[in-house]
C-alpha positions as CSV (number, residue, x, y, z in Angstrom):
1,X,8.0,-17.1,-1.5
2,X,11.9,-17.5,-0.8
3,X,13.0,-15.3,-3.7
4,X,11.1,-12.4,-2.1
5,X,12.5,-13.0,1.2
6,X,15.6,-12.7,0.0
7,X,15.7,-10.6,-2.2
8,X,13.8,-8.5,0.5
9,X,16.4,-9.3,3.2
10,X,19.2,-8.2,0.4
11,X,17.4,-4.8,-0.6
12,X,17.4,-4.1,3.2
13,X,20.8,-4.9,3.9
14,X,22.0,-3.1,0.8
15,X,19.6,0.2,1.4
16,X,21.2,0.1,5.4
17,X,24.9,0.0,4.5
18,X,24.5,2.3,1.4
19,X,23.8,4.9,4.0
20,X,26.7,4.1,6.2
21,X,29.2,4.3,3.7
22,X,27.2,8.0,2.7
23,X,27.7,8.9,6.7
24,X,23.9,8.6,6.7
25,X,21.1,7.5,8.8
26,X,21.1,3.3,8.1
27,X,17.7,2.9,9.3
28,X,15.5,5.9,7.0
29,X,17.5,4.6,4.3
30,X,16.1,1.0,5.1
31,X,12.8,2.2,5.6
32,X,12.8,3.6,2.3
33,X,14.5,0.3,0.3
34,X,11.5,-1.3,2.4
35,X,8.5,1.0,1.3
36,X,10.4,0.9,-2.5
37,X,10.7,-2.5,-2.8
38,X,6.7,-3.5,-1.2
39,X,5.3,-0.5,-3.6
40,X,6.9,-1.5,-6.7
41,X,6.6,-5.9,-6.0
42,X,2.7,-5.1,-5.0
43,X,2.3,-3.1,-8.7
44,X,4.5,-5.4,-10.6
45,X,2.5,-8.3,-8.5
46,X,-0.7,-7.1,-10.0
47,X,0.2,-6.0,-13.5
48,X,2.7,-9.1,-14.2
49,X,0.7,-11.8,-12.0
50,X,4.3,-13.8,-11.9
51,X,5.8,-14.5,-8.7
52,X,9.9,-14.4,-9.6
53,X,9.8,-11.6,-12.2
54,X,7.7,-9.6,-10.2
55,X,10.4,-9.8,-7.2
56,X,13.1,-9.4,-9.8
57,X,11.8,-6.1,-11.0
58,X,11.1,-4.7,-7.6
59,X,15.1,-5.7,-7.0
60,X,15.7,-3.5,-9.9
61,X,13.3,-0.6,-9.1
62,X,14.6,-0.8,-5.8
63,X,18.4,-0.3,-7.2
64,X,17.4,2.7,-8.9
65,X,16.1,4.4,-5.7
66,X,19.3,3.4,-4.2
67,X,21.3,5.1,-7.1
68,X,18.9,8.3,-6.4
69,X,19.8,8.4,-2.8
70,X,23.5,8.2,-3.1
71,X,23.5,10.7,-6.0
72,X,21.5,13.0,-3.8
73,X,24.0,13.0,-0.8
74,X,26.8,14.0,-2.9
């Protein structure tokens, strides 16, 4: 349960500051790293059954999103 909180807490963090080095809006941005990150834990969740690697790919997933969004704004 603490790996997905922080791992949660980091994607967050990462998502919001991401956008303010893009002179973005910090909170859509986080809104999206949180959407991203519940979607894809919830279907890794159910198709792993494992707690950590399920939280770890979701980290991952979530990366790529982020990589997506900061491509897009340039």
């Amino acid at each position: 349960m603490l790996v997905i909180i922080i791992c949660f807490i980091a994607i967050i963090i990462t998502f919001f500051q991401s956008a303010k080095q893009n002179k973005e809006n910090g909170f859509k941005w986080a809104l999206i790293g949180f959407i991203g990150f519940t979607l894809s834990f919830a279907i890794s969740i159910m198709l792993i059954g494992e707690t950590f690697a399920a939280a770890g790919i979701a980290s991952v997933f979530c990366f790529f999103v982020r990589s997506q969004l900061i491509a897009s704004t340039k």
